[in-house]
Phi, psi and omega in degrees: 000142206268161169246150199296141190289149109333122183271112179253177182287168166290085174263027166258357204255336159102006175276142201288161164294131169240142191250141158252141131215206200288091189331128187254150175327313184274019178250009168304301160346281179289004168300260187339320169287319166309284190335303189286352155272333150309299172262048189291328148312339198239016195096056180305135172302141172273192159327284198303324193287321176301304185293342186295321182282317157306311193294349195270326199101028180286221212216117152240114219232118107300167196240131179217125167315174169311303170314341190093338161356173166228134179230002154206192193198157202208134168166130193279190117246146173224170158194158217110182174242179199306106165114357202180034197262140172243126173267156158218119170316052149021264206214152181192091215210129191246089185353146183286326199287318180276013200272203168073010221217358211032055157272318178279315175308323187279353184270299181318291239269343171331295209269021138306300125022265212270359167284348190248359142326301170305349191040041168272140156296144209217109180237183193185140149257188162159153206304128188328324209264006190276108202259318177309295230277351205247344166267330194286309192272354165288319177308293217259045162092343208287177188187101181316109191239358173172172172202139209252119205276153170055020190293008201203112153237170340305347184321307202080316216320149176261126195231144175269163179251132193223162193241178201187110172307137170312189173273331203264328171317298207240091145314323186256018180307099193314124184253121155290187184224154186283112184313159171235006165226142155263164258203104161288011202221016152316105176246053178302163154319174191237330182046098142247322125031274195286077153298078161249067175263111178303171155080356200297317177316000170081000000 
């Protein structure tokens, strides 16, 4: 299994490199402080639920500047066994200052990658009313399979639940790729955008 490409800069646009890789520990802290700015309506996750999610072995992906920043975070879980793994798209959340950048976008199509490595069905919520991010997962296969009323607390808020066909389901199925120049003029979703926050129901 390939490890996620290096994003390099735009340099005519004049945007720094952004690298993804395997999100580090020590970088649970500053998840959560992104989180309570993304999600403050909704149950932001803390630290420990980030380590918690490292420790199961889920998928974690960070975006990180020249400096080692952290400037998003990403993450799948899958589960079943070989021939019969199901993913679910976790989490998906991008610094407000980096969004607009495809960084999110290039964080999604990473862990999609590696579901269809899994030849895993891919499942996700997000909120009815998030229209970039709910256009953004319809491009890459996604598909409105239900909806979960109050579903975001404290919030109430409402989320559809949408599904992404295996690979071997949709063969002909347009696959991306993780870009390698992000684009300043790149208008992907900026996804603080991906509520696909397990546990969000409250």
């Amino acid at each position: 299994m390939s490890e996620p490409a290096p994003i390099a800069a735009d340099q005519v646009s004049g945007v720094p490199p952004v690298t993804l890789a395997p999100l580090r520990r020590t970088d649970v802290t500053r998840c959560a402080e992104i989180e309570r700015v993304l999600f403050s309506g909704d149950d932001p996750w803390r630290a420990g639920a980030f380590r918690a999610e490292l420790d199961s072995g889920a998928y974690y992906l960070g975006a990180y500047d020249e400096a080692g920043a952290l400037l998003g975070y990403a993450g799948l879980a899958a589960v079943g066994r070989p021939g019969d793994y199901e993913a679910e798209v976790h989490t998906i959340g991008v610094t407000p200052e980096a969004q607009r950048r495809g960084i999110g976008r290039a964080l999604l199509v990473a862990l999609l990658a590696r579901a269809d490595d899994l030849d895993a069905p891919v499942f996700l919520e997000v909120r009815t009313d998030n229209e970039p991010a709910i256009t953004l997962y319809r491009e890459y296969g996604f598909e409105q399979i239900g909806l979960r009323k109050r579903y975001y607390r404290p919030s109430g808020a409402d989320a559809y639940t949408m599904r992404r066909l295996a690979r071997s389901e949709s063969p002909k199925r347009a696959t991306g790729s993780v870009p390698q120049v992000i684009s300043g003029t790149e208008r992907g979703a900026s996804l603080p955008a991906c509520e696909a926050k397990k546990g969000r129901q409250g």
